[in-house]
DSSP file (Angstrom, degrees, kcal/mol; ACC not computed):
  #  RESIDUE AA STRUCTURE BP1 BP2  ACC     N-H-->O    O-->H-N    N-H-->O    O-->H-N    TCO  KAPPA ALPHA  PHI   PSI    X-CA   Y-CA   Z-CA
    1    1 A X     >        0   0    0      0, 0.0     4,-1.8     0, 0.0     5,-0.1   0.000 360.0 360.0 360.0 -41.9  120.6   55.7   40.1
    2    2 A X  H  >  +     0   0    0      2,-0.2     4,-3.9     3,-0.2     5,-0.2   0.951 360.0  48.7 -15.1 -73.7  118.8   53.9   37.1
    3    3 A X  H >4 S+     0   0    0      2,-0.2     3,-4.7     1,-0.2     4,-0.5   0.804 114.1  49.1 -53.2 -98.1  116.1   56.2   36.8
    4    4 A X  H 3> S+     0   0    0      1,-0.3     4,-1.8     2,-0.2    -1,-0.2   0.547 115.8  46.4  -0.1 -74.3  119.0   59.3   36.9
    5    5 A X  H 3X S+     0   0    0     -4,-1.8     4,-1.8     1,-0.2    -1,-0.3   0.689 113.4  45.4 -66.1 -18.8  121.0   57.4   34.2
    6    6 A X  H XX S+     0   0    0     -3,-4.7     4,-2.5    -4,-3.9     3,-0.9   0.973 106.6  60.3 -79.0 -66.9  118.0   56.7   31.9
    7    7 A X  H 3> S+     0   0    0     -4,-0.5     4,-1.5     1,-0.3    -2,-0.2   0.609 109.0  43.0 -50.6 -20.1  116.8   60.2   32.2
    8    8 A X  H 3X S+     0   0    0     -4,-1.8     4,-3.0     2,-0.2    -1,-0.3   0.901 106.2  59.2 -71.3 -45.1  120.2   61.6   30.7
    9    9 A X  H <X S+     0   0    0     -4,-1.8     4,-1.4    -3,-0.9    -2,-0.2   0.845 105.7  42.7 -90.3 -11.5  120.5   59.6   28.5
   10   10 A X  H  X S+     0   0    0     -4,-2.5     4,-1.3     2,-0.2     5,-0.3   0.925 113.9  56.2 -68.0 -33.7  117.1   60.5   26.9
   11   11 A X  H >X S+     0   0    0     -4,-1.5     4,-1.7    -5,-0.4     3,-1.5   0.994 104.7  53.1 -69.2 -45.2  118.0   64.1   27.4
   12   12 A X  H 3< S+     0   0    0     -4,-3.0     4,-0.3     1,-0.2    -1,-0.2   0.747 110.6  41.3 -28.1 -46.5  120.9   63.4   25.5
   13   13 A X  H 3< S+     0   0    0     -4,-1.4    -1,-0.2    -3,-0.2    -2,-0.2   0.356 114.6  58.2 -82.0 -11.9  119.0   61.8   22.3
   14   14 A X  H <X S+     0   0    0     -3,-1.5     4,-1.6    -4,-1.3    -2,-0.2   0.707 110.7  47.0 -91.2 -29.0  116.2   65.0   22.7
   15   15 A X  H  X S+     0   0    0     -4,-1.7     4,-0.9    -5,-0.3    -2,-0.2   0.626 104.1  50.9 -80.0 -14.3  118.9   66.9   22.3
   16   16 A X  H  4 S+     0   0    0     -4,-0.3    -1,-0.2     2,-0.2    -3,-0.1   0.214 114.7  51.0 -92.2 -19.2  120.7   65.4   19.4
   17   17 A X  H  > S+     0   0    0      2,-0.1     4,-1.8     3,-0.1     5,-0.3   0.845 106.6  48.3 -90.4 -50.7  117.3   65.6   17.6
   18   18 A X  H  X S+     0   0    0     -4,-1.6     4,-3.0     1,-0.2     5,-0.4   0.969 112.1  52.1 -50.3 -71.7  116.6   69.1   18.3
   19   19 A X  H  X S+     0   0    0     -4,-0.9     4,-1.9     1,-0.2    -1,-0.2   0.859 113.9  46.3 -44.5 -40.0  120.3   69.8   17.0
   20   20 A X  H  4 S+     0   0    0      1,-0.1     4,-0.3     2,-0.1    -1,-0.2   0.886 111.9  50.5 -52.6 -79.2  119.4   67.7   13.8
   21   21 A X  H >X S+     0   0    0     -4,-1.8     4,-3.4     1,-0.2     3,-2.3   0.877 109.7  51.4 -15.2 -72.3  116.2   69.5   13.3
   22   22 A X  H 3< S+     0   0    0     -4,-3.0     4,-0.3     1,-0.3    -1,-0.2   0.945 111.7  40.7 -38.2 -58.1  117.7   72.5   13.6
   23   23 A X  T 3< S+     0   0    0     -4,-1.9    -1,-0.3    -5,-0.4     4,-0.2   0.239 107.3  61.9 -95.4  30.2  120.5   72.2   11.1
   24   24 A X  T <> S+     0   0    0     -3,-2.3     4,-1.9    -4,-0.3    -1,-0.2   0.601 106.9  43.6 -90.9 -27.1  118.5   70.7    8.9
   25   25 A X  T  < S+     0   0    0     -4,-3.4     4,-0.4    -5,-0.2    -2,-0.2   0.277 108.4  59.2 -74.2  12.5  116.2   73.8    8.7
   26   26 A X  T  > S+     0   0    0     -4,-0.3     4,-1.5     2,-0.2     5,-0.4   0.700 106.7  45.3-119.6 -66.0  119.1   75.8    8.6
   27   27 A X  H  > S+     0   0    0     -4,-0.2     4,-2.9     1,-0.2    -2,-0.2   0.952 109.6  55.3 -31.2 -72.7  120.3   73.9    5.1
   28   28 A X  H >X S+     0   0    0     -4,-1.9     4,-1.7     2,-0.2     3,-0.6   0.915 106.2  51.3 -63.3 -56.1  117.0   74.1    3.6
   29   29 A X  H 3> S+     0   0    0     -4,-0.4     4,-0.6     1,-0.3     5,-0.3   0.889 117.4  39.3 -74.2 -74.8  116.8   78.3    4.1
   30   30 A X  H 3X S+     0   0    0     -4,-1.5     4,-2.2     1,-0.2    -1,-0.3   0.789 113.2  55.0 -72.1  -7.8  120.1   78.8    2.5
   31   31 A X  H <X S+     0   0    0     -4,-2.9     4,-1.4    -3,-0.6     5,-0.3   0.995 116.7  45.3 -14.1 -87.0  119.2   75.9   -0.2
   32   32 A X  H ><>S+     0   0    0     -4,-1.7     5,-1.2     2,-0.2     3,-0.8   0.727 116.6  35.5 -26.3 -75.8  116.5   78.2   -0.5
   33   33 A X  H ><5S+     0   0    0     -4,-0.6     3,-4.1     1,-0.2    -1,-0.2   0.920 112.0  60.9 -72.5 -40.3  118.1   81.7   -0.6
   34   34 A X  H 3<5S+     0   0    0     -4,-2.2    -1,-0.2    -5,-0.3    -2,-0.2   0.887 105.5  51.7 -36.0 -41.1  121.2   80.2   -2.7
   35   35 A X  T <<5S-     0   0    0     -4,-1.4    -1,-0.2    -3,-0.8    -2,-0.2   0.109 114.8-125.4 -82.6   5.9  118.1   79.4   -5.3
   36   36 A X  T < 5 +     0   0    0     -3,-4.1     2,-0.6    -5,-0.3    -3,-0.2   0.863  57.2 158.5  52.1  28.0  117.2   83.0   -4.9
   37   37 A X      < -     0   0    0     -5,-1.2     2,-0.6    -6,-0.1    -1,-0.2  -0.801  37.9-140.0-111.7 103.1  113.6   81.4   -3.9
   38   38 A X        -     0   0    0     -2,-0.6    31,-0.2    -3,-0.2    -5,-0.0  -0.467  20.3-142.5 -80.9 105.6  111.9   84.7   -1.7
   39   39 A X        -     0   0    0     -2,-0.6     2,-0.3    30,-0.1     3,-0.1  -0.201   5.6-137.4 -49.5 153.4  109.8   83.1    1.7
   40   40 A X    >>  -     0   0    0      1,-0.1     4,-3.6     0, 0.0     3,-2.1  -0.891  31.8 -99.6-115.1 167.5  106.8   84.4    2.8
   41   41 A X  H 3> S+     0   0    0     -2,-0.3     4,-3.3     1,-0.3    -1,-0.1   0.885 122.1  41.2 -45.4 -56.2  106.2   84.9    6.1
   42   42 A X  H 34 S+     0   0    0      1,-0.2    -1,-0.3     2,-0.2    -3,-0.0   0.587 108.0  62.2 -57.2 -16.2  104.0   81.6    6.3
   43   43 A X  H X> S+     0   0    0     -3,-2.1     3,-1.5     2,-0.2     4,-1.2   0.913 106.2  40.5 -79.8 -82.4  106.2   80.0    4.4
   44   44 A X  H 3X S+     0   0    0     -4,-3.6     4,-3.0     1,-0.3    -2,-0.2   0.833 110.3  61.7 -62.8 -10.7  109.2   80.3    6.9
   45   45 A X  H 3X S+     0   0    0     -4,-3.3     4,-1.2    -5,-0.4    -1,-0.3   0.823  98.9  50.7 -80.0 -17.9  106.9   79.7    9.6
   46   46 A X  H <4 S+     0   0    0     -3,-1.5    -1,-0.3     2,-0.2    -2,-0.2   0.748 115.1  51.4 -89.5   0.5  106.0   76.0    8.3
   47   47 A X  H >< S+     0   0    0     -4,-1.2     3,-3.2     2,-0.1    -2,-0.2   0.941 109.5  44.1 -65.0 -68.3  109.7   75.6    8.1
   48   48 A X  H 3< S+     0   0    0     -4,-3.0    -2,-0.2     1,-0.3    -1,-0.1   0.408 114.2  47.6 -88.5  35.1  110.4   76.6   11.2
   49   49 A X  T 3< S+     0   0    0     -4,-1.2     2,-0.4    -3,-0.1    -1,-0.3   0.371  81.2 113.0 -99.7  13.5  107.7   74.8   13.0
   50   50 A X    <   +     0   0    0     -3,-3.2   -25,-0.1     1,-0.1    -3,-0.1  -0.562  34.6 169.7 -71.8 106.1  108.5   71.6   11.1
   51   51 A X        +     0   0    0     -2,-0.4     2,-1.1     1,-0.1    -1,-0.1   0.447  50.8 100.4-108.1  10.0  110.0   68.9   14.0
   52   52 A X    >>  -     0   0    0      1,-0.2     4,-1.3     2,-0.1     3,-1.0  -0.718  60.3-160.9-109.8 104.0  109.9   66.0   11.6
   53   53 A X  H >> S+     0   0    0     -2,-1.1     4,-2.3     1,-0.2     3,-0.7   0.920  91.1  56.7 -51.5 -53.8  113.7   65.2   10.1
   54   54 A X  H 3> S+     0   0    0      1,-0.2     4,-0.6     2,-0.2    -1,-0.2   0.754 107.5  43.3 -44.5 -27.5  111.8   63.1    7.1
   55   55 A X  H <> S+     0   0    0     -3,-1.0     4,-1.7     3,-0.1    -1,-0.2   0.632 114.3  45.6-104.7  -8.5  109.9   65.6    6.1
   56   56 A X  H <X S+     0   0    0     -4,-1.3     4,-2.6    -3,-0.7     5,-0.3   0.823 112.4  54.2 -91.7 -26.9  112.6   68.6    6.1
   57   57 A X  H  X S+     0   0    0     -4,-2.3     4,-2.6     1,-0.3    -3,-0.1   0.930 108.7  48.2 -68.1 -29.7  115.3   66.3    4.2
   58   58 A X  H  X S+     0   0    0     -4,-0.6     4,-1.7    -5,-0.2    -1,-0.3   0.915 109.9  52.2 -91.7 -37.3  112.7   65.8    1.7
   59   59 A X  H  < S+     0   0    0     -4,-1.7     3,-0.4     2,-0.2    -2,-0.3   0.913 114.2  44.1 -26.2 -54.3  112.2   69.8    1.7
   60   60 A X  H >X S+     0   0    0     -4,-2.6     3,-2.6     1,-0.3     4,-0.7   0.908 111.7  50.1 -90.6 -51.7  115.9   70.1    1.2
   61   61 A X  H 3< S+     0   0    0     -4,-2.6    -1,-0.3     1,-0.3    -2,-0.2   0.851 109.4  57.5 -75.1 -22.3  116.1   67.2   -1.7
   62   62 A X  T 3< S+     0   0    0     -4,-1.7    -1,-0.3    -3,-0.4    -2,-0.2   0.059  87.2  76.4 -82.4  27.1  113.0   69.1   -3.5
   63   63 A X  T X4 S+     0   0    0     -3,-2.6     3,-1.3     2,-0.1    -2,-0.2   0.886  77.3  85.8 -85.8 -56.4  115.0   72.3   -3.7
   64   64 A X  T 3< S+     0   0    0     -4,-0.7     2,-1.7     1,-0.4     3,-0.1   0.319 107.3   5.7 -46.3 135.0  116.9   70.8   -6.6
   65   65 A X  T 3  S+     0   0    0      1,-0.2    -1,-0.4     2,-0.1    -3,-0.1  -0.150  99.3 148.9  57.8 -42.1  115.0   71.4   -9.9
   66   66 A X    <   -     0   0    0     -2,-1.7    -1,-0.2    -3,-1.3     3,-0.1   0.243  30.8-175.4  20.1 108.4  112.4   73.7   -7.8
   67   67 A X        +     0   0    0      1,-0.2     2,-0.2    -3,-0.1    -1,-0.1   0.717  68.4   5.1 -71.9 -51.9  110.8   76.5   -9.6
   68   68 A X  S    S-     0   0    0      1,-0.2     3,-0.3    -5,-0.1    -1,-0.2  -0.704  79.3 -96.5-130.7-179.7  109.1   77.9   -6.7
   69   69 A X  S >  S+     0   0    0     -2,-0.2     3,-2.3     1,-0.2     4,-0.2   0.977 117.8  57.3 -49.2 -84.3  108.6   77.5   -3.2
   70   70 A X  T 3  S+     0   0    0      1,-0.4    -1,-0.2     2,-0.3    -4,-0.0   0.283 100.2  57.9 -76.2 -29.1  105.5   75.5   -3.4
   71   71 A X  T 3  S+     0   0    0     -3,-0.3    -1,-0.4     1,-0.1    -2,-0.2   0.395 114.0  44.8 -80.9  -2.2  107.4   72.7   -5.6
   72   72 A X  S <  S+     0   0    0     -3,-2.3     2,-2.1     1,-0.1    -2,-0.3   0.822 115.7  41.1-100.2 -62.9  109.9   72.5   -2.5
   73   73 A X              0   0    0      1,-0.2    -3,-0.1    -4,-0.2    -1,-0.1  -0.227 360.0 360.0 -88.4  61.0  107.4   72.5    0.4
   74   74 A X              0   0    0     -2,-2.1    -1,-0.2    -5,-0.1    -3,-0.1   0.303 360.0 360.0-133.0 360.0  104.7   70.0   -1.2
């Protein structure tokens, strides 16, 4: 019964991460398109393969003053 209750509650906390993740890459693209800043394909693919919440928040806080793309994803 342990084992049962531990395993939920990690699927519970994998799931609450994914759900971050998500809508934190979700923020950064309309960041993005609000700043009228045009993806390339490779571009939105390192977004959306990006699982690490530290490194998209700091995407999101580099839109601000951002010229280009490349001064956001660096």
């Amino acid at each position: 019964m342990v084992a049962h209750e531990e395993g939920r509650e990690e699927g519970h906390k994998s799931g609450l991460t994914e759900g971050e993740i998500k809508g934190r890459r979700e923020a950064l693209l309309r960041l993005l398109a609000r700043a009228k800043m045009t993806l390339t394909d490779s571009d939105g693919a390192r977004i959306q393969a990006c699982s690490e919440v530290g490194t998209l928040d700091r995407w999101i806080e580099n839109v601000l003053g951002a010229s280009s793309i490349s001064d956001v994803l660096t």
